[in-house]
C-alpha positions as CSV (number, residue, x, y, z in Angstrom):
1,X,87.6,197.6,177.5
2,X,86.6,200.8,176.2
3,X,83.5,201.8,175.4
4,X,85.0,202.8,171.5
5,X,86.4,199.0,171.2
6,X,82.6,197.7,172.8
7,X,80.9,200.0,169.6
8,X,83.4,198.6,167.1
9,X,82.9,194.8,167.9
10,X,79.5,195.3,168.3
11,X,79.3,197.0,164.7
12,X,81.5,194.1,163.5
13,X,79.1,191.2,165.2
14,X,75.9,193.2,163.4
15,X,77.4,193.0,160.1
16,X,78.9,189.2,160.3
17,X,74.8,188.0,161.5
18,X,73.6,190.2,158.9
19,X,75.7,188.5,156.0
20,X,75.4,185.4,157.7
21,X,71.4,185.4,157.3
22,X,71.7,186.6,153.7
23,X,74.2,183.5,152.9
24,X,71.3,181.2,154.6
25,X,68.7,183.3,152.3
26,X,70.4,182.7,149.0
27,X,71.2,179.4,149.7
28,X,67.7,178.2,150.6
29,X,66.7,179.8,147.6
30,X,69.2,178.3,145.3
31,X,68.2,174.8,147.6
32,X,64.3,175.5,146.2
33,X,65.5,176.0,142.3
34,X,67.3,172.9,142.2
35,X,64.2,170.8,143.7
36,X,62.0,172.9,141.7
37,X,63.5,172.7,138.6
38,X,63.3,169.1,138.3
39,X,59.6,169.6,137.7
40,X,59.7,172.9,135.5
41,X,58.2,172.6,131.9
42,X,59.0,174.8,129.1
43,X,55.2,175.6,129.3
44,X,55.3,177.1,132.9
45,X,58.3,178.8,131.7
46,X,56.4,180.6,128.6
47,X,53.6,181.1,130.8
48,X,55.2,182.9,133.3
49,X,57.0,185.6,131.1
50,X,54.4,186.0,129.3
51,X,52.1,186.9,132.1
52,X,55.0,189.0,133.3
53,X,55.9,190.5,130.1
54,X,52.0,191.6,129.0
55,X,51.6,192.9,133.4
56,X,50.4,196.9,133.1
57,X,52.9,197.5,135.4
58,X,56.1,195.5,133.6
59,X,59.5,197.4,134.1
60,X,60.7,197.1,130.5
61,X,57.3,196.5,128.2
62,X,54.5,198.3,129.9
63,X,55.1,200.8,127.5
64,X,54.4,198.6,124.2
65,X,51.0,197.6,125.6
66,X,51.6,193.9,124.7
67,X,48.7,191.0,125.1
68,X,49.6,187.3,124.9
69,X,49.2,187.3,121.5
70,X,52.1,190.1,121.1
71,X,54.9,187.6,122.7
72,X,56.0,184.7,121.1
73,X,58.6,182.3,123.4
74,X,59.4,179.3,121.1
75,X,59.0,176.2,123.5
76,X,61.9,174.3,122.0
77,X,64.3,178.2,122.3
78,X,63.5,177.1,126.3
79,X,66.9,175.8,128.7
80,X,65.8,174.4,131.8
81,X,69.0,173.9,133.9
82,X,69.6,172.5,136.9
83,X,68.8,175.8,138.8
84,X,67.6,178.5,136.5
85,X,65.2,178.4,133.7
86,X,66.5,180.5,130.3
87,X,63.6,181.9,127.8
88,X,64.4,184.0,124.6
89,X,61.1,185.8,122.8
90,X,60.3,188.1,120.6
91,X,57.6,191.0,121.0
92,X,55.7,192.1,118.4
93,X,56.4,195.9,118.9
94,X,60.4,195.0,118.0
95,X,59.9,192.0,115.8
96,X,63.7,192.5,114.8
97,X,65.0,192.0,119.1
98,X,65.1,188.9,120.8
99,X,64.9,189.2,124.3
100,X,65.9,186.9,126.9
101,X,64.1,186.2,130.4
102,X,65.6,184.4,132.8
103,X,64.3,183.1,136.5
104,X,65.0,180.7,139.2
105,X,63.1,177.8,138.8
106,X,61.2,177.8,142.4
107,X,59.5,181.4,142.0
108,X,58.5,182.4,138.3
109,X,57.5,185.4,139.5
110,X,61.6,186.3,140.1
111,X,62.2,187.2,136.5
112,X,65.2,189.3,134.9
113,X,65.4,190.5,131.1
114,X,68.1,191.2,128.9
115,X,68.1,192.4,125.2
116,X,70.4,191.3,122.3
């Protein structure tokens, strides 16, 4: 076999393991949510984007400042589903937006945010 053919499979064989272990990654971790989310209360879910939310360093609302008392997350607005966990809130520095946070249920910490 030629040495080009020898490169090309083993380029193919690194790339098939590498998706192969990210497959097993994102299945564990969908495995986790749907053990952890049996156990999730809206009240962890608040919790969490509001600690997230008020962080110094948040992505999307650092620049408002916000303290716990700035968010409001209405506990009965909260979906808890068999995987994910869905959380719309308000901030006080756009009292007119609702935003929406939502997170796998096994790592609260894993949160994404969209606006309306």
């Amino acid at each position: 076999m030629s040495l080009f053919i020898k490169i090309v499979v083993g380029i193919v064989a690194f790339f098939a393991l590498l998706l192969a272990a990210l497959y097993l990654e994102q299945q564990q971790i969908h495995r986790a949510d749907l053990k952890a989310c049996s156990t999730l209360t809206p009240q962890q879910v608040r919790d969490a984007v509001i600690s997230d939310v008020t962080r110094r360093d948040s992505r999307g609302f650092s620049r408002f400042q916000l303290k716990p008392e700035n968010v409001y997350v209405g506990l009965d607005d909260i979906q808890i589903g068999a995987g994910s966990a869905f959380a719309p809130f308000r901030i006080s520095a756009e009292p007119d937006r609702e935003h929406f946070a939502m997170m796998g249920c096994s790592d609260l910490d894993r949160i994404e945010y969209a606006k309306n």
